[in-house]
Structures are given as C-alpha cells and as structure tokens.
N, C-alpha and C positions, 0 to 999 in steps of 0.2 A: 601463679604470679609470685615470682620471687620477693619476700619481704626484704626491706633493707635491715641491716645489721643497727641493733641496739649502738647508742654512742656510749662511748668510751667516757667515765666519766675522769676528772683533773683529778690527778693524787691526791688522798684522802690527807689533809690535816693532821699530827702527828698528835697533836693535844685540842682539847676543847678549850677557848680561853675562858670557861667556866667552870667546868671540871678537869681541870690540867691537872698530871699527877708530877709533884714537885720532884727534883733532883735529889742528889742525895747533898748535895750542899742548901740546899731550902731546907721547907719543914717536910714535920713528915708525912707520903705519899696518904695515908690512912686519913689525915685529915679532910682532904679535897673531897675525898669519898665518902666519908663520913657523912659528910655536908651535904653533899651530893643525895644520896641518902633518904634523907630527912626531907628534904624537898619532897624527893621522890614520893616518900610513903606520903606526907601531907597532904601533896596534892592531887593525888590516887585518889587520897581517900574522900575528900572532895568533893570532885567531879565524877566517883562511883555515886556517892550518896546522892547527889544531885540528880543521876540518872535515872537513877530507879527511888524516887520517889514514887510515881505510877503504881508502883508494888505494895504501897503505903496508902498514898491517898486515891481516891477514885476520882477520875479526871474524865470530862468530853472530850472528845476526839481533837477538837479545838484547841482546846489547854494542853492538852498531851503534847500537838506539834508544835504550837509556839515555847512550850518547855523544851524540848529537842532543839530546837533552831536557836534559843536562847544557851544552848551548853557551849557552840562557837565561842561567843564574846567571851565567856567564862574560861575557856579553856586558852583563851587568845590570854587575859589577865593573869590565869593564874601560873600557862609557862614564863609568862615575859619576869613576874614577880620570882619566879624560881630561880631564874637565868635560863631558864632552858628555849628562849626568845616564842615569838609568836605561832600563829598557823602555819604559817610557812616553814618556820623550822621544824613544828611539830612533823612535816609529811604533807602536808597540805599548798606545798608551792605549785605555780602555773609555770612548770619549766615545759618543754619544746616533747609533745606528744602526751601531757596528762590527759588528753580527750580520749584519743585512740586508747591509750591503757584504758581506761573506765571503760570505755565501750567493747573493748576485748573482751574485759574481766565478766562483764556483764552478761555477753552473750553465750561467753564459755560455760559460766554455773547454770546458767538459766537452761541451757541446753543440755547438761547432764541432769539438773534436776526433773526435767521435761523426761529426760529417758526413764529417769528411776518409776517417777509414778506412771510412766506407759508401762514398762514392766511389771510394779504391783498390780495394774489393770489386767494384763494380760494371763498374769498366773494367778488370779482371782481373789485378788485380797480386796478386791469391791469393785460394784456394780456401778453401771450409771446407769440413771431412767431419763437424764434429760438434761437441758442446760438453761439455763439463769436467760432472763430475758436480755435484749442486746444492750438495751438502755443502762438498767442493774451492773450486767458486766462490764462496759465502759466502767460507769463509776467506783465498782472494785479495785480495775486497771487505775485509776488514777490515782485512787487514794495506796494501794500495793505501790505504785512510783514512788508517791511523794513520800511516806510514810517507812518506807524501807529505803529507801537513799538516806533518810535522817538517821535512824536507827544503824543502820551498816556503818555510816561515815561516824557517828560519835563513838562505838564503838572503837573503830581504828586507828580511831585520834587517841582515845584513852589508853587501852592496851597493848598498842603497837607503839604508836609516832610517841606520844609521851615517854612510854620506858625506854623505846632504842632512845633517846634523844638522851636522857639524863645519865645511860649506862653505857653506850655504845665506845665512851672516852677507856672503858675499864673490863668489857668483856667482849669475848670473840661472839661473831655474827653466830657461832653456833650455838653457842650460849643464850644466848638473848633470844633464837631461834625459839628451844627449849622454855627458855625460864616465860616468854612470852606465848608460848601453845599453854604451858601449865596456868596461867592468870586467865588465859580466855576460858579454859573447860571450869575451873572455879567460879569465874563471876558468875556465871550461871548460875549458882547454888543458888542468888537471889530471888530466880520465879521457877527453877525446875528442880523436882526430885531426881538426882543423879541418879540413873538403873548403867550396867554396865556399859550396856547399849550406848545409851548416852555419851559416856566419858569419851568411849572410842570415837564415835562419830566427831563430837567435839575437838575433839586431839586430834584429829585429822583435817576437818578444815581449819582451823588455828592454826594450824601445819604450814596448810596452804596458804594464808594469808602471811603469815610471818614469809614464809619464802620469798612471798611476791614482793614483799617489802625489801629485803635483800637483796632479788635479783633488779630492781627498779629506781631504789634509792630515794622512793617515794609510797602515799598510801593509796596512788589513783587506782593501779591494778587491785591492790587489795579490798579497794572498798567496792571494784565493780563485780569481783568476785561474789563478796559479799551481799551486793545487793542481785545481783541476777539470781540468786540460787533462793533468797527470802522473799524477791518478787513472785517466782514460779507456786514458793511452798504457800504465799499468800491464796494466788490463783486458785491452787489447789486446794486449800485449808478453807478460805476465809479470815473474816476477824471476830465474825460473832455465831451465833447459833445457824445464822441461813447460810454458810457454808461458802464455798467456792466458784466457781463459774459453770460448775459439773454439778448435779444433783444425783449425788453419790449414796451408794447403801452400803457401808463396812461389813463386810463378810466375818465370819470367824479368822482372828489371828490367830497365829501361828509364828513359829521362831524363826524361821524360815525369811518371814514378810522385813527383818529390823538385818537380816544378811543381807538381804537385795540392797538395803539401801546402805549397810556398810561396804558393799562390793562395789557398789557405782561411786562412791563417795572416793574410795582408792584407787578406780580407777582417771578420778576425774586426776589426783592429788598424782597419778603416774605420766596423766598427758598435762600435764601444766608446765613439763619441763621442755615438749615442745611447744607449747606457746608462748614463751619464754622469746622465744626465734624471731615474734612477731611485736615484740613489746621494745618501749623507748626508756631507754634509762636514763636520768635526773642529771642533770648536767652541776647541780648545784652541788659545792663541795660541803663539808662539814660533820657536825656528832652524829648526824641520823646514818652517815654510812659506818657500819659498822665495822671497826678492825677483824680479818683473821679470815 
C-alpha cells in the first residue's frame, strides 16, 4: 500500500521573535545570541540535574515515575520563562499524524532491536532455559511501556526539542544535527562508563533521533524511536536482578557480540531514510525547524 506523501510544511520563519538576529542598523547580532545562550545553558542545566537525580538519590519505582512525569510541567515553565515558549514549541505539539509517527518510531526500533538480540541468540552469546511466567511478563510489558515512554520522551524534550528550539534561529539543521548526537552520547556519562563501544552506538542512535526531528518537525518519531528500541532492551534486560522475559545464561563475550549490535544499530540508522516515506511532517511553522 502506497503511503501518502509527508506534508509540506508553510515556509519556515526567517527570524525567531525571541532569538532574532538584529540588522546591521539594530544592535549587534551577538547579543540576541548571547542571550540566547545563557537561557540555553541554564536551563539544560536544570532540567539535566532534575533528571537524573535517581543517580543520586535512591528512589521506588513510584517516586522514580512521578519524578519523570513531573519534568513536563518543569520543562513547560522553564521554556516559557526562557522565551523558547512551552511543550508544544519544545516538539511536543499534536499537529496532524503525531500518533502514526510515534507508532512508526516505535515499531521500527523495537523490531530492529528484536533482530539484534535474536542474532546474539543465534551466534551464541547466550542461552535460554525458559521464560518468566505469563502473569510476571505482562507486568514487565507494562511497566517497560510506561517507564520507557517517560524516560525516551524527557530525554527528547531536553536534548533535542529544547536546543533546536533556542539555536535553530542561528545554526543549520546540520549543525544542531551534530552538536545535538554529541550532548546525547555525553549525558550519558551521568550512569554509564563510556567504553568505545558505547560512544559509537550512542552516536548513532542520537543520529537517529536528531534526524527524525529534522525530517518531521517534531519529537513524536523521535521519541517512538526511542521508546521501541528501550521497551525491547527492557524485555530483554529487565530492571532488576530477575532479568527479562527470557531466563537467559550469558555465554562468554567476545568482541565480536558489541559488532553485531553496532551493525544492526547502522543498519537500522540506513533504513530510517526510508521510513521517512511513511512519516507526517509538522505543519506548525516556527524555531524548532531548523534553517539550512
């Protein structure tokens, strides 16, 4: 079935009226961005800190999600207080197809991360003896939804929809592309020891997600990305010592095991150009599209 064609969105705004860069009979352009700036970093720094408190304090699972779902109202405050206006400008508007992107996004990573760990199952990087009773695995499934839709979506609000929103008046999409993969494989440093492995992977779907933001005009494909591939790794992983939905034995690693999953991870990041084909782009004009 032939998908309909992405809409076109209304010519992008030539200035933000927040971060507008002045003429040369104004003041000078340096200032507005100056400004610009300084918001920026404040309120990064913020609603970083905010995030990962969890890293800090030891929280029930309870506390943990209503702290997530409280970073909204925070993040709604703290753009509007910058100028960079609310959720909705962050990325987070309900323009015509944000369902379908998130449910794309969604089934896209979940079904490449699906392939990665049938892979490491098959070339033997671990066993399975059995699988979690049906009751057990529901409640995983439920809490991997709700638990990773918060976590994906605050994420994309902070490092994506916040910096294109406050820079997008002043650098090209490719740029912010860029400067926004390098903040996601960094914030990490908060709970993971960076090994090479890592950085790449990271930089890769950071890739992905800034793209999706660019080709969409919004953060719905980016956060279904995000959450399909962290629901799968939940499944797979778990959140505590009784594991996933598979009662799995890790076999001896090997270098080999962290290739497989940088190979699927680029191949997912080579087919997202055509599911691109299949996504609705943001009808709403403004600083989150990026010039260039």
């Amino acid at each position: 079935m032939r998908a309909a064609p992405s809409q076109v969105p209304s010519p992008v705004p030539t200035e933000s009226p927040v971060f507008a860069v002045a003429s040369s009979s104004e003041a000078s352009p340096s200032r507005p961005l100056a400004r610009g700036l300084l918001w920026l970093v404040a309120g990064f720094v913020v609603l970083d800190v905010y995030l990962n408190v969890p890293n800090f304090v030891r929280l029930p699972p309870v506390a943990w999600l209503v702290l997530y779902a409280g970073f909204f109202p925070l993040a709604h405050g703290v753009g509007r207080l910058s100028g960079a206006g609310g959720l909705g400008e962050l990325g987070l508007a309900w323009h015509r197809g944000w369902g379908r992107n998130l449910l794309l996004g969604f089934a896209f990573c979940a079904a490449f991360w699906a392939l990665k760990y049938g892979l490491l199952w098959a070339l033997g990087a671990f066993r399975v003896e059995g699988v979690r009773p049906a009751g057990d695995a529901a409640v995983l499934l439920a809490q991997a939804l709700l638990a990773m839709f918060l976590s994906s979506a605050t994420d994309d609000v902070l490092v994506r929809g916040y910096v294109f929103r406050h820079l997008s008046g002043h650098l090209s999409a490719g740029a912010l592309v860029a400067l926004t993969t390098c903040f996601y494989v960094v914030n990490h440093a908060w709970y993971v020891r960076l090994t090479l492995e890592d950085t790449v992977f990271l930089g890769l779907i950071g890739l992905m997600f800034a793209l999706a933001l660019v080709r969409t005009g919004s953060l719905w494909l980016g956060i279904g990305l995000h959450w399909g591939g962290n629901v799968v790794y939940r499944l797979h992983a778990g959140f505590d010592a009784q594991g996933g939905v598979l009662r799995r034995v890790e076999l001896a690693n090997t270098p080999w095991h962290e290739s497989v999953g940088l190979g699927v991870t680029a191949l997912a990041l080579a087919a997202l150009f055509l599911l691109f084909r299949f996504t609705v782009r943001s009808e709403r004009e403004g600083p989150l599209f990026a010039r260039g």
